[in-house]
C-alpha positions in Angstrom: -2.2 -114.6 -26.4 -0.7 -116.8 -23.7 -4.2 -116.9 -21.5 -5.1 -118.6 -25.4 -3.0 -121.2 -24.8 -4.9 -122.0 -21.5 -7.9 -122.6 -23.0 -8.7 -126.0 -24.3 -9.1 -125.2 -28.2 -11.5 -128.2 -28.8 -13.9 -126.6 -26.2 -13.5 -123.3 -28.5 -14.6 -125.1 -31.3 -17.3 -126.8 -29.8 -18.9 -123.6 -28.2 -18.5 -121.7 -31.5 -20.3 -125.2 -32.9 -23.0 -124.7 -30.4 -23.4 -120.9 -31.5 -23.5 -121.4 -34.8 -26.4 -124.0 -34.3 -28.5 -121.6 -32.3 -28.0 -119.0 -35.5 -29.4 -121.4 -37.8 -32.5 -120.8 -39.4 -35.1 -123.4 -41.6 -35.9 -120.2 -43.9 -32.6 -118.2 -44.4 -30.0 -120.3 -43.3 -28.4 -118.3 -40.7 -28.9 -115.4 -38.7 -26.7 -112.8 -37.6 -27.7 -114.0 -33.7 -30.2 -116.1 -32.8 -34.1 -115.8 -33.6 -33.2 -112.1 -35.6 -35.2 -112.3 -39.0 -34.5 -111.3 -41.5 -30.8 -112.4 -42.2 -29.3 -110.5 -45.1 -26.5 -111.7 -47.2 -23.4 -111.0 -44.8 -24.9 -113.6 -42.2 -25.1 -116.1 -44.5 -21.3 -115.7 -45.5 -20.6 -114.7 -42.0 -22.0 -118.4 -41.1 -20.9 -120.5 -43.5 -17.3 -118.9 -43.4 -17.7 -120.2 -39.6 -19.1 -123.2 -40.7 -15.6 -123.8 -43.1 -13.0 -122.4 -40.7 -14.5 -124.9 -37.9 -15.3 -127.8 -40.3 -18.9 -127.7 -39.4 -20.9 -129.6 -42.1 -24.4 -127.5 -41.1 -28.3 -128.9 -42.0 -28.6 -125.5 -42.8 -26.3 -125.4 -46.0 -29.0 -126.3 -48.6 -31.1 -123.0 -47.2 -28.0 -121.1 -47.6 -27.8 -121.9 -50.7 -31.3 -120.9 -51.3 -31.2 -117.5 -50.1 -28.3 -116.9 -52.1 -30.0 -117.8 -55.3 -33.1 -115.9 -54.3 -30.6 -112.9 -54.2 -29.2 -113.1 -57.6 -30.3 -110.2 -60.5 -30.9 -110.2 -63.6 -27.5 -108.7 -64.4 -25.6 -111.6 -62.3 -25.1 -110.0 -59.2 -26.0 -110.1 -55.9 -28.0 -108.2 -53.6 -28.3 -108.4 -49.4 -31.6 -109.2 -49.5 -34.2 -111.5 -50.8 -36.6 -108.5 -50.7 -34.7 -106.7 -53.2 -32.2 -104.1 -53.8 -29.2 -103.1 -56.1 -26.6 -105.6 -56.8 -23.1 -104.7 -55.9 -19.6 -105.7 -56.1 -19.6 -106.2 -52.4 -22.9 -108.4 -52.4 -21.7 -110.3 -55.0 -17.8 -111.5 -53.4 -20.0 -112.3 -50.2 -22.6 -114.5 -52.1 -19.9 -116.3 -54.9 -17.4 -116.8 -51.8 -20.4 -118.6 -50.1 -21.6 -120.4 -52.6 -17.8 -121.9 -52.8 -17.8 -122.5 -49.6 -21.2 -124.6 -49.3 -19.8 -126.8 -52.5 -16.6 -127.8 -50.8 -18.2 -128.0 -46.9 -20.7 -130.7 -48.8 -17.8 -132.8 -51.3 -15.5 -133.0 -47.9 -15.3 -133.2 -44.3 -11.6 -131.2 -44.4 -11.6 -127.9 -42.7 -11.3 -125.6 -45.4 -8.5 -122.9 -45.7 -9.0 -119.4 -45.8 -8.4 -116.3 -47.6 -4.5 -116.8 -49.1 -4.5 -120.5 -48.9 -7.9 -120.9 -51.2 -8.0 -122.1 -54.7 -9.6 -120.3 -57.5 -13.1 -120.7 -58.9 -13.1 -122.3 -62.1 
């Protein structure tokens, strides 16, 4: 922990920036590392958790948002992929949590507060 202190946490946040920029993708939104297709439902929470812990307002959001609505059942869940599957429990937390996320990245420019510290969906 003290070699963390060392290191300049603005440079942290802008490398992590930089990743997260080479992960985006025009189709899916993110991708779990750069150029991998297809991205499945944990890389787009996995990058627009990122996006929210580092206040990162991404172009990519509206795609994100896409993907997760292409993922959506009949039933009202969620499944990893846009090619199909069976919703679950798991799929579905990943894809609501994401879909909060994108909402209050594009009404703010605050970093938004994780896990504990969030306020619950209406």
């Amino acid at each position: 922990m003290s070699y963390l202190k060392l290191l300049d946490p603005n440079a942290l946040l802008q490398t992590s920036r930089d990743f997260l920029r080479h992960c985006e993708d025009p189709e899916y939104g993110f991708l779990s590392v750069p150029n991998a297709r297809p991205a499945f439902l944990e890389h787009i929470h996995a990058g627009v958790l990122a996006c929210s812990v580092i206040g990162y307002r991404s172009p990519a959001l509206p795609r994100c948002e896409e993907f997760i609505e292409k993922c959506q059942k009949g039933n009202g869940g969620y499944v990893r992929s846009v090619f199909g599957g069976s919703a679950t429990l798991e799929n579905t937390w990943l894809a609501v949590e994401a879909g909060a996320l994108i909402r209050r990245l594009e009404s703010g420019p605050e970093i938004i507060p994780h896990m504990m510290e969030r306020e619950a969906l209406p």
